[in-house]
C-alpha positions in Angstrom: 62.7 141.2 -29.0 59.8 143.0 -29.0 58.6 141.9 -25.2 62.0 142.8 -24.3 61.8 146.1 -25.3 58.4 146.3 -23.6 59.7 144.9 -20.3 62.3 147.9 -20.4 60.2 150.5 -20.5 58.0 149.1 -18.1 61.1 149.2 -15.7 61.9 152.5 -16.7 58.7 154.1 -16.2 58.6 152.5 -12.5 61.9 154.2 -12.1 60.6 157.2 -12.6 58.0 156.7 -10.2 59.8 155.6 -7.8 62.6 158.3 -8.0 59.3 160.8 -7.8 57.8 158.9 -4.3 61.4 160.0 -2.8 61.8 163.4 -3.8 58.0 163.7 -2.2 58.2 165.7 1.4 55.8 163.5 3.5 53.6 166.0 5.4 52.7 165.0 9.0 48.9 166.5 10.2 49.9 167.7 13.6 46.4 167.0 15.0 47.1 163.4 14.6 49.9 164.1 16.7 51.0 162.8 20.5 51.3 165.3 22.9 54.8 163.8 23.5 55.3 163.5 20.1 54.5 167.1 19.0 56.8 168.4 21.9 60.3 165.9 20.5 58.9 167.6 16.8 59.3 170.8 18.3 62.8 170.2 20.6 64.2 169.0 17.4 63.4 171.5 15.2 65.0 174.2 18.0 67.8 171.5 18.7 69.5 171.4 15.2 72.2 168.6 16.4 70.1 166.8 19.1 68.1 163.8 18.2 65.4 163.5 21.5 63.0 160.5 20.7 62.7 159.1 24.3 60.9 160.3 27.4 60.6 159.3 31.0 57.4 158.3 31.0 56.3 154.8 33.0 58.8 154.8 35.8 56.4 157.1 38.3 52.4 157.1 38.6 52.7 153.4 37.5 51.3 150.4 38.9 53.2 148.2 40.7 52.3 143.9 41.7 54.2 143.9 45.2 54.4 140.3 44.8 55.7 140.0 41.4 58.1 142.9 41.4 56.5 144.1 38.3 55.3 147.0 37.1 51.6 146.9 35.6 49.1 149.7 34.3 49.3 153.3 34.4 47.6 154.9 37.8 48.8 158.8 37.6 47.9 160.5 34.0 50.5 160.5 31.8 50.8 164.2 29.5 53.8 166.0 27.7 51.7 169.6 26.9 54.3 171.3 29.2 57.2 169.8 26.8 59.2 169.5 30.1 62.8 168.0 29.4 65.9 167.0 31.4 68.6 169.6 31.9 70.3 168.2 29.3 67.5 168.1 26.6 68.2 164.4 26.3 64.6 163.1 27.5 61.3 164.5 27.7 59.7 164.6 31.3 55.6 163.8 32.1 53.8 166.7 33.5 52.8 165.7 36.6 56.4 164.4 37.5 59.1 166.2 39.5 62.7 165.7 38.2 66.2 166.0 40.1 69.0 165.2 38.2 71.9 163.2 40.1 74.4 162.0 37.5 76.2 159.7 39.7 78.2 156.7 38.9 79.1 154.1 41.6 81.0 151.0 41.4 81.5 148.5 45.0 85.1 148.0 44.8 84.4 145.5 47.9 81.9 142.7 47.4 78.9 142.1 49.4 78.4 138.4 50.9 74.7 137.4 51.9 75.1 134.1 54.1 71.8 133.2 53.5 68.5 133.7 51.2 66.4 135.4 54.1 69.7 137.8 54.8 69.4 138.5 50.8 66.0 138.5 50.4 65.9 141.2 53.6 68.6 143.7 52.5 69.5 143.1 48.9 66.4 141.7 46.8 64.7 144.7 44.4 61.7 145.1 46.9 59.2 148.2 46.8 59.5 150.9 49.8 56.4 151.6 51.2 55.5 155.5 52.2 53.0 157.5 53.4 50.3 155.2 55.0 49.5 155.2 58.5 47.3 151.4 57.6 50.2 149.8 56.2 49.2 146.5 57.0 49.0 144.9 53.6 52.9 144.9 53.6 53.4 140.9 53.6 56.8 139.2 54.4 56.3 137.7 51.1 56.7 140.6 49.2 58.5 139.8 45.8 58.6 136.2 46.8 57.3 135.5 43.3 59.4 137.7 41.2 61.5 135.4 38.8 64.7 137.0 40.3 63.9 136.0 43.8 62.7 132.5 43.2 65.8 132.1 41.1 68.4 133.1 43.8 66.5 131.1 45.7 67.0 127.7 44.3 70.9 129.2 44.3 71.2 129.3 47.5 69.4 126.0 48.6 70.4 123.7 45.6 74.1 124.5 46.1 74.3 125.2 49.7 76.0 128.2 48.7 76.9 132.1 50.3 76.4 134.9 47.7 78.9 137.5 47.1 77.6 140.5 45.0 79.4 142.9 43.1 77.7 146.3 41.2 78.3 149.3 39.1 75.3 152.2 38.8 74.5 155.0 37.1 72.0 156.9 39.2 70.4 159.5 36.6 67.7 161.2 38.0 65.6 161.1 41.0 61.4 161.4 39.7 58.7 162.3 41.7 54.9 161.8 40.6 52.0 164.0 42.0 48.7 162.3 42.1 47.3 165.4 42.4 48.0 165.9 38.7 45.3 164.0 37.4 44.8 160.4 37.3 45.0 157.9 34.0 40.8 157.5 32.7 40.7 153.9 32.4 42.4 153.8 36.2 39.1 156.3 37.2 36.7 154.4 35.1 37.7 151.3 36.9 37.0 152.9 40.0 33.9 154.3 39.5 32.5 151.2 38.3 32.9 149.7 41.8 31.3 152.6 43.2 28.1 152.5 41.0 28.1 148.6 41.8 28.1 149.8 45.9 25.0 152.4 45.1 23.0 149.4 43.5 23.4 146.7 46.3 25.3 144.6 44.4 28.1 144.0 47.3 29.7 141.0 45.7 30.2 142.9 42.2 31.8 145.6 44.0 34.0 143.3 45.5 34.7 141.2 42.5 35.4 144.8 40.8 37.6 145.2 43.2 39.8 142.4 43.0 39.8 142.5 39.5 41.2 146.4 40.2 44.4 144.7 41.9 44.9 141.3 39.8 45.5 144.7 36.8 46.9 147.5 38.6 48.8 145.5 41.7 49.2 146.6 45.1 50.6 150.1 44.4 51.2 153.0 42.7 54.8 154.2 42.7 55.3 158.1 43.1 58.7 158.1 43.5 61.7 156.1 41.7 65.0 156.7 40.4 65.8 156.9 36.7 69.4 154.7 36.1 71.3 152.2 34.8 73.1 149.2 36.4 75.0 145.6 36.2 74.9 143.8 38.8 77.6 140.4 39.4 75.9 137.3 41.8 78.5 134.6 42.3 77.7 131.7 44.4 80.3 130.2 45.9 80.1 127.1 48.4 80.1 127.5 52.3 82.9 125.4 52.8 85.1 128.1 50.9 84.4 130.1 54.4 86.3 127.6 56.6 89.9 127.5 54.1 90.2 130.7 56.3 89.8 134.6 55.9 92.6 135.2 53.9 91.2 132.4 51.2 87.4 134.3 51.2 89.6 138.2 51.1 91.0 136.6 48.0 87.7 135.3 46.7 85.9 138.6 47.0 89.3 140.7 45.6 89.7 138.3 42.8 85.6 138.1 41.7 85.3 142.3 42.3 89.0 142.5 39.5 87.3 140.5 37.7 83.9 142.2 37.6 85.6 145.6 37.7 87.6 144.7 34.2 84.2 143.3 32.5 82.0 146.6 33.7 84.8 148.7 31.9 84.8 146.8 29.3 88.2 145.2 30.3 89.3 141.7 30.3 87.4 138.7 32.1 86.0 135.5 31.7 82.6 136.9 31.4 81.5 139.7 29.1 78.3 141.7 29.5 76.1 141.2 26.6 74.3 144.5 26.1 70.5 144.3 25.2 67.9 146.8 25.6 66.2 146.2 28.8 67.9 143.4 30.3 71.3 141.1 29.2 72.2 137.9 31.5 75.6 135.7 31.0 76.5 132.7 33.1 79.6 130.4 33.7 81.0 128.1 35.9 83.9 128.1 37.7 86.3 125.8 39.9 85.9 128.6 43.4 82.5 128.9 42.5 79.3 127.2 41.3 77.5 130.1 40.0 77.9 133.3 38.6 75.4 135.7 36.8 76.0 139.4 35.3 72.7 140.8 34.7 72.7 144.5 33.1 69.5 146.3 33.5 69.5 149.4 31.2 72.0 150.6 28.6 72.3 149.6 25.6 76.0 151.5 26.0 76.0 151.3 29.8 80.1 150.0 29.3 80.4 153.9 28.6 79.5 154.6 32.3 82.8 152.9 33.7 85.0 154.6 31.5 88.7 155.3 33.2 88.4 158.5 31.0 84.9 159.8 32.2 83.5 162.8 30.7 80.0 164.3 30.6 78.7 163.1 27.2 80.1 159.3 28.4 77.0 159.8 31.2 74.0 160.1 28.2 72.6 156.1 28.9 70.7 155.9 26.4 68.2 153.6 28.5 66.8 154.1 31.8 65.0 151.7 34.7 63.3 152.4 37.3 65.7 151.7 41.0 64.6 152.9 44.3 61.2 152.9 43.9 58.8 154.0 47.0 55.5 153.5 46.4 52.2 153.9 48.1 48.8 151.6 48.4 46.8 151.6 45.6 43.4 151.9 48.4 45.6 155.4 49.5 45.1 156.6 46.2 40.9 156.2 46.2 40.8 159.5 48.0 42.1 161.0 44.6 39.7 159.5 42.6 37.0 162.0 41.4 33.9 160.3 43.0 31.9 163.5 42.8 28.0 161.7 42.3 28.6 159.2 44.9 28.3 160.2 49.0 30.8 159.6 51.1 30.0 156.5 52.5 30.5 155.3 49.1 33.7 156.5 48.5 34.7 155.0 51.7 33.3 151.5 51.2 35.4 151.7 47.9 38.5 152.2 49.6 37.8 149.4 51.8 37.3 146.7 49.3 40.3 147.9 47.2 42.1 147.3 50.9 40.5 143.9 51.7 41.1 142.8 48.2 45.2 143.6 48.9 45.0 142.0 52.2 43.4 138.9 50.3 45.8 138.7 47.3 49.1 138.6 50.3 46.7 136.2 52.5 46.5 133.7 49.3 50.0 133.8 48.5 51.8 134.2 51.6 53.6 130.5 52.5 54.6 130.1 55.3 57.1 127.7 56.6 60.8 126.8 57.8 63.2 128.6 55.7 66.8 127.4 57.1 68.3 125.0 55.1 70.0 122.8 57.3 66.7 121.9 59.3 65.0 118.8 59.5 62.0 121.0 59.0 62.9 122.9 55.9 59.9 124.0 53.7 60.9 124.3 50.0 57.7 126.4 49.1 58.0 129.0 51.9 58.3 132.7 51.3 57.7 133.7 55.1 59.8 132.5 57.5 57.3 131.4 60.9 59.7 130.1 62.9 58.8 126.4 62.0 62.5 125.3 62.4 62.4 123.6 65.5 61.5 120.1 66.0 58.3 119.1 66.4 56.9 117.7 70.2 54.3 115.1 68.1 54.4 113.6 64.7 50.7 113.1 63.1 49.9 110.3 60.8 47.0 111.2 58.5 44.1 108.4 58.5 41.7 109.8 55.8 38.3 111.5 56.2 35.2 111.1 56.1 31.6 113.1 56.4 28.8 112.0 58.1 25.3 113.2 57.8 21.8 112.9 59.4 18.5 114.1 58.5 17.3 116.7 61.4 13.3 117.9 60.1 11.4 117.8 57.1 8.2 120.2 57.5 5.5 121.2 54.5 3.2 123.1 56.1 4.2 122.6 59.2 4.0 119.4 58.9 6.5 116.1 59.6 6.9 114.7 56.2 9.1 111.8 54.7 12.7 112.5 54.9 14.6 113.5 51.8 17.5 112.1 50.4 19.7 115.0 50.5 22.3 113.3 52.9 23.3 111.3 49.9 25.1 113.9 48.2 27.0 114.8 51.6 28.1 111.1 53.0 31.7 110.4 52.6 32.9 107.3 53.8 36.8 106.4 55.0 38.0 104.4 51.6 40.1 102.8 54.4 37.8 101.5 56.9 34.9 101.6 54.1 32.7 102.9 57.3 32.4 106.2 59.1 35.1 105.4 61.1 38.6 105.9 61.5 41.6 102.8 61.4 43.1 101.3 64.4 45.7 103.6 66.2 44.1 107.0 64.7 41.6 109.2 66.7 38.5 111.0 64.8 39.2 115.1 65.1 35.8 116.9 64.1 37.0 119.7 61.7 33.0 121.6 61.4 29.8 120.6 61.6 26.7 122.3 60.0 22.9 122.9 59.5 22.2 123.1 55.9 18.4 123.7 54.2 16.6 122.9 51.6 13.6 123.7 49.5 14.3 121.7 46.8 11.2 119.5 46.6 7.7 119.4 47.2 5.0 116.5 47.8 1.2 116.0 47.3 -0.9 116.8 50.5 -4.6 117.2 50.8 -6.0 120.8 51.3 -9.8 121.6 52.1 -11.0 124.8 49.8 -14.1 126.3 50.3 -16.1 128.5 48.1 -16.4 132.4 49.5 -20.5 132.9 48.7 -22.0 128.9 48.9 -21.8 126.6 51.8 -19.4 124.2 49.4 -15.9 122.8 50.2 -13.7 119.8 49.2 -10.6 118.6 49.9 -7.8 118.8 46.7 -4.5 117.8 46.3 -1.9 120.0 45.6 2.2 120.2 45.5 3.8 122.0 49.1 7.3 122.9 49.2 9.4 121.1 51.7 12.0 122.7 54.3 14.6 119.9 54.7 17.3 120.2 57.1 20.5 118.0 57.7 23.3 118.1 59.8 26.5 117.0 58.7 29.7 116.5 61.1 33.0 116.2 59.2 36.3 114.2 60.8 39.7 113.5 59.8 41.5 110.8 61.2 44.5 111.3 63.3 47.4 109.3 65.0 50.0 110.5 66.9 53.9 110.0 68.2 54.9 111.9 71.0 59.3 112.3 70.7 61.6 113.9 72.5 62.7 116.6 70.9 66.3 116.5 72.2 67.1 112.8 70.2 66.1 114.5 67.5 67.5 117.4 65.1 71.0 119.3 65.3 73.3 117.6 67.2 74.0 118.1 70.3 77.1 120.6 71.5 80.4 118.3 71.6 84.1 118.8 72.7 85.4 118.6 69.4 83.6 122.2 68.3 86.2 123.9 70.1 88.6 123.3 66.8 86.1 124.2 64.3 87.7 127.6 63.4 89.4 127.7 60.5 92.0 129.7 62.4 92.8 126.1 65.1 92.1 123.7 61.8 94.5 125.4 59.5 97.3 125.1 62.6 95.9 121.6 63.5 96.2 120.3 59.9 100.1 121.7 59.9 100.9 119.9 62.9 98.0 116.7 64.4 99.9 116.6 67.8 98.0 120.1 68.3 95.0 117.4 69.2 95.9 116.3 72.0 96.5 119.7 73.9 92.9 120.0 73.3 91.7 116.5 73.5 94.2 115.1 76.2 91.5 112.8 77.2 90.8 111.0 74.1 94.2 109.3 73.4 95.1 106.4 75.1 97.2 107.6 77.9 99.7 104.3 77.8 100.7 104.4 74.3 101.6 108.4 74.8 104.0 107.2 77.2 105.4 103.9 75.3 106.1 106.3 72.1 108.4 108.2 74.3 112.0 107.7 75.4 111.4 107.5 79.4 114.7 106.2 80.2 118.2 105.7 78.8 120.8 102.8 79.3 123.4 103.8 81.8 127.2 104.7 79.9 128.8 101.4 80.2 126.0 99.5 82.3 125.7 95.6 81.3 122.5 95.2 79.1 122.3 92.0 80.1 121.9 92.4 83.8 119.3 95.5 83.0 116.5 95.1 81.8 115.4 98.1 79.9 112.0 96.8 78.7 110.9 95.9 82.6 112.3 98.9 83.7 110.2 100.9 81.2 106.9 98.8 81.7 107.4 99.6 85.5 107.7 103.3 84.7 104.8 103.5 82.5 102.5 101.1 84.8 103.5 103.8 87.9 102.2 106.6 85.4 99.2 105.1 84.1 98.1 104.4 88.4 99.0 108.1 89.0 97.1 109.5 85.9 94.2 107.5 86.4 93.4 106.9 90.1 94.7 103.6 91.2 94.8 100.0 90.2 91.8 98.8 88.3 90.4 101.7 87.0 89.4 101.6 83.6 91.1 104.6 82.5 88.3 105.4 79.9 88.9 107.8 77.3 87.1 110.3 76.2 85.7 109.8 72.7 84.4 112.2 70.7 81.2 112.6 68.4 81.3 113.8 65.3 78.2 115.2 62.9 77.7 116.0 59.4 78.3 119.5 59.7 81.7 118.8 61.2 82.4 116.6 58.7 81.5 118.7 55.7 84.1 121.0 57.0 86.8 118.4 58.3 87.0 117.4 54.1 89.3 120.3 53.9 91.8 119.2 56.1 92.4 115.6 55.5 95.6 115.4 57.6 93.3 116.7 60.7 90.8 114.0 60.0 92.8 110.6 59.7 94.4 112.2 63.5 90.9 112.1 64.8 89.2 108.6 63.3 91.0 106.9 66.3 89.8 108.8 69.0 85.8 109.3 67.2 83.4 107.6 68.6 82.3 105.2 65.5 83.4 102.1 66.4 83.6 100.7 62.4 86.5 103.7 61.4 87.9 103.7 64.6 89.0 100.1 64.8 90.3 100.4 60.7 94.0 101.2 62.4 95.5 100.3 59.1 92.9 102.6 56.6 92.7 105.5 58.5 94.3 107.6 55.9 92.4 106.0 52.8 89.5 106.6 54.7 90.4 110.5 55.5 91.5 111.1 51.7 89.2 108.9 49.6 86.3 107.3 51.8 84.7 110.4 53.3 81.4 109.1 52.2 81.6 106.2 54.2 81.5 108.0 57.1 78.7 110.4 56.1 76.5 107.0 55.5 77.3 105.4 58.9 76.7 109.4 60.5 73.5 109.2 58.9 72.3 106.0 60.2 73.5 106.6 63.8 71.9 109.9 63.5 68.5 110.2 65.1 65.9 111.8 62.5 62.0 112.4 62.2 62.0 110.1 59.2 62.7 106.8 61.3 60.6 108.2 64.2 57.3 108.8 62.3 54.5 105.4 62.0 53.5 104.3 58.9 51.3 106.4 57.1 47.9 105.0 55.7 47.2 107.5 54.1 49.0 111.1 52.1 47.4 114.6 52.4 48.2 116.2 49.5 45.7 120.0 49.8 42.7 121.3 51.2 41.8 124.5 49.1 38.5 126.3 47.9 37.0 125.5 44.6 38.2 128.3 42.8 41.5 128.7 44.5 44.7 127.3 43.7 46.1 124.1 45.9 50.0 125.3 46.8 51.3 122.2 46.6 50.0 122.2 42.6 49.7 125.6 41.4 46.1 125.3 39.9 42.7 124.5 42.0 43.7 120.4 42.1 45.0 117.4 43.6 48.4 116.3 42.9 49.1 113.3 40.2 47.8 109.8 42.2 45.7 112.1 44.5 41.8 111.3 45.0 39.9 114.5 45.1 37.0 114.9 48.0 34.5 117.4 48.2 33.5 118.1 51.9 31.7 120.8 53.7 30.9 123.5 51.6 32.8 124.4 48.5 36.0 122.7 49.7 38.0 120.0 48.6 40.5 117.9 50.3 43.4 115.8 48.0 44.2 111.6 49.5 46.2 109.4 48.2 46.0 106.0 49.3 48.9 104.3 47.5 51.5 104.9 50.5 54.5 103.0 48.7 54.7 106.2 47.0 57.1 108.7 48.4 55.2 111.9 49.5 57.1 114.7 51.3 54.0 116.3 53.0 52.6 116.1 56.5 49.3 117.3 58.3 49.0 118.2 61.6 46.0 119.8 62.6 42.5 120.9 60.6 40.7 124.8 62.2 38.5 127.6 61.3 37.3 131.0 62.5 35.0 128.7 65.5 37.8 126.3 66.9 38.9 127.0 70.4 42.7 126.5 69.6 43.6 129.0 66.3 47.3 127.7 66.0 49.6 124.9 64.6 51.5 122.7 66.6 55.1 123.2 67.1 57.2 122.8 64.1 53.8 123.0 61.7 53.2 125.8 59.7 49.5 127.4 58.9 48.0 127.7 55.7 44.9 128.5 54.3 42.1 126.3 52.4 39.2 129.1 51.6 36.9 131.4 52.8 33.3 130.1 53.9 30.7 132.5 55.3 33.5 135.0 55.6 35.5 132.1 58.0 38.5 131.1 57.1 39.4 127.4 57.1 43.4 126.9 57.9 45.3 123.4 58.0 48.3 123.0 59.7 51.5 121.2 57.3 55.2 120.2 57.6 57.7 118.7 54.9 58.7 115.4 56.7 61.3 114.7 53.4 62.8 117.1 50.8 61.6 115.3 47.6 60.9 117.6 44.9 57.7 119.4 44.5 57.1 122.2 42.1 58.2 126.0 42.7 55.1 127.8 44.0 52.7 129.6 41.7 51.7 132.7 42.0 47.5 132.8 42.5 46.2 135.9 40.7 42.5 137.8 42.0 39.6 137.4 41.7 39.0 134.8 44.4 35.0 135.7 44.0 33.0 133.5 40.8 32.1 135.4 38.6 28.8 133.7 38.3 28.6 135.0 42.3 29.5 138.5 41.2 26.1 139.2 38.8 24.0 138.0 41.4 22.1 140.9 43.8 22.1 139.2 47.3 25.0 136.8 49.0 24.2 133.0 49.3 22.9 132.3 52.9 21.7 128.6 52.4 23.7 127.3 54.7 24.7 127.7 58.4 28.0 126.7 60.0 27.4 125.6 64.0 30.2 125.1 66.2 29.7 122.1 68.9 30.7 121.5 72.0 33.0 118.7 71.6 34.8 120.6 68.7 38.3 120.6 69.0 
């Protein structure tokens, strides 16, 4: 009893303590204090029934990775001394930024369709505007290629062979405009004035590491202007096929899909709710008209508010804004800001420039180029710039390996021929194939570079007579001289070749029967299959028109017996059949038609159509199935894609067997494409040739590998381009001389989404040191390429 009555006054005496801590005002020292926060302190104290705790700060004067679509550190200086706020004293605006209020709400009440990925990617995808630079040149085709958004409608688009129609509701807020001339952030100036100081001591390839470092954190830009706003935005994917059912079927689509999205952005009915987060919400479902469909709302949370059928101003308050819109310039534009004031001008200049050549570098490593339409044999599944790769190559290469030779050219120690070292040891790589320097049967050695390299990286014992300087006196001593070695190495890769012709090969070629494939002829043709032979009269056989039609009649009261109505008709029709096809003997031939996999994809929606055409098609196996013609229209359609495919004509059955798979040729510090990090694929042997390069082979060729190499160059070669239907990409940077390699998907087996390869592309072991590395020498010969 006792400890009970203990315990209680303990509890009662922490009571009391407790009720004391929250009667105590909590008094805030103002020093400590944000300029931001001191001016919402202030605003609130003024505005009795207004509770301000956001601002507008990070949309302008940020950073922005081109690439990415992302925004990164802070460029412009951000400061709220001013205690600038909206008109409606609902945010509180940075100093150094310009604000125009719009207070707009728009909704598409008609859907937008994209037919393809490069038609979206060109006019809808979230991409930066570029403004106010007359060396715009850093501007890649692959801009955003790497944003998650992109590479996601991507895969869309391709996996489900699908068009995209969009819907969208925004609230544009405000339109905000940064002034550099405001001041800059002081990490963004301490950054730069690093590289400068590293330009005034000589140390080039710190500068240039700084550099690249500068852009890998801060990106390719620096947005100045942006609008402030709110938005959802509907992506439904719907097969291409839908298009052929007709225009009425895709007006009904696109009215049905915008109802739809129109009830769910006012918070209506619909399948598909918004979920409402703070900076970004996303909802998925499938459907039987389509085979994708995403709501993404970007800003909010109470963005349903914006749609209201009973809008009013207080409705427009969002409480949460994104940057839309944005236009932004180079971040090497903004160097000129940059208060450089102890360094001369040439400094300030050479800055600029690296910050430049380090953009142009970051869109050189990460632009892919390639074929980007779908349907060709060519298609590139890593490409995010379209180089007009699509058409069909004139030669197919077969890849034989590599190898390296090497020969010692001088070895001098005081001028004078010594022993040869071993050096070439370390540079010799043979074929694994041939097990030589040589290349297999049927494959031609291609020199890719040859070089000089030297050495002092050994010494030997030679005599040397010393005298003394005052007495008579000399000897001869042995002592350790440094020897200048020199080798040349010569580096080949093996190459066979098929020449084709082109026109065997790819889209088939233009036949009679795409003068039905409108859905307007279909949709008439499937109500009514005689419509076929008004446009394919030449197709059906001519005789058994004429037997299927009544040609003569028995004459009232005429004796059956004494007329004979079948000779009389066979006469007719034999008469007919001369006149129609030119006289006795002649063949008659019809007309059959050919039919490819595009046509068929579309001729599955009109079954009726399609078991009226197998017996005029010219496949001899369907055509001659008299009996299955409509089990084969309504249930067998894959039947006929398999035997299309296997009369079809296609690189794949043109190309020799491989010996040998390429799988990269990248720097040592640079990613491979076709693996995201700086390695060889799984299975791949990894080769070091030339000079800080590496080249991937796999041997194993019962192994299904979907890449191709064409060609090997560099800044020397006399011919500086792919072959047709190749694509150029880059292996590294040697001496300031790019090494490219020429590539083409010869299947579509899967291979991982590209990665994104960040600066620097400079060691940072190469960075601390003073002077450049000129050990070695590249020499173009004669015979090269």
């Amino acid at each position: 009893m006792k400890f009970f009555i203990i315990f209680l006054g303990f509890i009662f005496a922490a009571e009391l303590v407790f009720c004391g801590e929250k009667r105590k005002k909590i008094r805030v020292d103002e020093e400590k204090l944000s300029d931001a926060d001191k001016c919402i302190s202030v605003m609130q104290q003024q505005l009795q029934h207004k509770n301000m705790t956001r601002t507008l700060g990070g949309l302008v004067g940020m950073g922005w990775d081109d690439m990415t679509n992302e925004y990164t550190l802070p460029v412009f200086k951000v400061t709220y001394k001013e205690c600038m706020v909206d008109p409606d004293n609902t945010y509180l605006v940075p100093d150094n930024v310009l604000l125009i209020p719009i207070k707009k709400t728009t909704l598409d009440k008609t859907s937008t369709v994209f037919n393809s990925f490069d038609e979206y990617k060109t006019l809808a995808s979230n991409k930066l505007t570029i403004s106010g630079s007359a060396s715009a040149k850093g501007k890649g085709k692959a801009s955003a290629s790497f944003s998650r958004e992109t590479q996601d409608t991507k895969e869309s688009f391709v996996k489900e062979d699908s068009i995209m129609i969009q819907n969208k509701l925004c609230y544009l807020a405000f339109d905000l405009i940064g002034n550099e001339h405001g001041g800059l952030d002081s990490s963004f100036i301490d950054r730069v004035t690093e590289i400068a100081a590293a330009i005034d001591q000589k140390f080039h390839l710190k500068a240039k590491f700084l550099a690249e470092t500068l852009i890998s954190n801060y990106g390719t830009h620096v947005i100045h202007k942006a609008t402030a706003a709110a938005e959802i935005v509907q992506n439904i994917f719907v097969k291409k096929v839908e298009e052929f059912k007709g225009e009425t079927h895709m007006t009904e689509i696109k009215v049905g899909l915008s109802a739809e999205f129109d009830g769910q952005a006012y918070g209506g009915g619909g399948e598909v709710g918004v979920e409402n987060k703070q900076e970004s919400a996303k909802k998925e479902s499938t459907k039987t008209d389509h085979t994708k469909n995403t709501i993404n709302n970007r800003g909010g949370p109470h963005i349903n508010r914006v749609g209201s059928s009973n809008l009013t101003e207080a409705m427009l308050h969002v409480d949460n804004l994104i940057g839309i819109n944005q236009i932004g310039k180079f971040l090497y534009d903004i160097i000129p800001a940059v208060p450089l004031g102890q360094f001369s001008r040439m400094t300030k200049y050479t800055v600029k420039t690296l910050v430049y050549e380090a953009i142009q570098d970051y869109y050189k490593y990460n632009s892919l180029p390639g074929c980007m339409e779908f349907k060709s044999q060519n298609y590139n599944p890593l490409a995010n710039v379209n180089d007009g790769s699509c058409e069909t190559p004139d030669i197919l290469f077969s890849f034989g390996g590599i190898y390296q030779a090497c020969s010692p050219l001088k070895a001098w120690a005081n001028l004078e021929n010594v022993e040869f070292g071993n050096q070439c040891e370390r540079y010799e790589r043979r074929n694994r194939i041939t097990g030589g320097m040589s290349c297999p049967e049927n494959t031609t050695a291609i020199l890719i570079d040859s070089m000089k390299i030297q050495f002092l990286d050994r010494s030997v014992k030679q005599k040397q007579r010393k005298c003394w300087s005052f007495f008579p006196y000399c000897w001869n001593e042995e002592v350790d001289v440094k020897v200048l070695d020199e080798i040349y190495t010569a580096t080949y890769w093996c190459s066979g070749n098929v020449t084709i012709n082109s026109t065997n090969l790819g889209k088939s070629a233009p036949n009679p029967l795409n003068k039905i494939m409108r859905y307007e002829i279909l949709n008439a043709i499937e109500e009514d299959t005689e419509l076929l032979k008004i446009f394919f009269p030449l197709s059906f056989n001519f005789k058994k028109q004429m037997e299927k039609q009544s040609v003569c009649e028995m004459k009232p009261g005429g004796d059956p017996e004494k007329i004979t109505m079948e000779s009389v008709i066979e006469d007719f029709i034999e008469a007919g059949e001369r006149h129609f096809c030119g006289g006795w003997g002649s063949n008659c031939g019809r007309v059959l038609l050919d039919l490819n996999l595009d046509q068929l994809k579309i001729l599955e929606l009109y079954p009726k159509t399609l078991e009226a055409l197998l017996p005029i098609l010219n496949i001899d196996y369907i055509r001659y199935q008299f009996d299955n013609h409509d089990e084969i229209a309504e249930y067998s359609v894959e039947v006929l894609e398999t035997l299309l495919f296997d009369q079809q004509k296609t690189l794949l059955n043109v190309e020799d067997e491989p010996t040998a798979f390429f799988g990269g040729f990248f720097q040592n510090n640079n990613n491979n494409p076709f693996t995201g990090k700086p390695e060889c694929p799984s299975y791949f042997e990894e080769i070091d040739i030339l000079e800080n390069l590496k080249i991937c082979i796999c041997f194993d060729t019962d192994r299904k590998w979907p890449i191709r190499l064409g060609k090997i160059f560099h800044c020397f070669s006399k011919e500086k381009w792919c072959p047709k239907g190749y694509s150029e990409y880059l292996a590294g940077t040697v001496n300031n001389c790019d090494y490219k390699y020429c590539i083409r998907f010869h299947t579509r087996d899967e291979i991982m989404k590209p990665v994104l390869s960040k600066p620097p592309y400079i060691k940072f072991e190469d960075a601390l040191s003073r002077k450049e590395k000129n050990s070695t020498t590249s020499l173009p010969t004669k015979n090269e390429f």
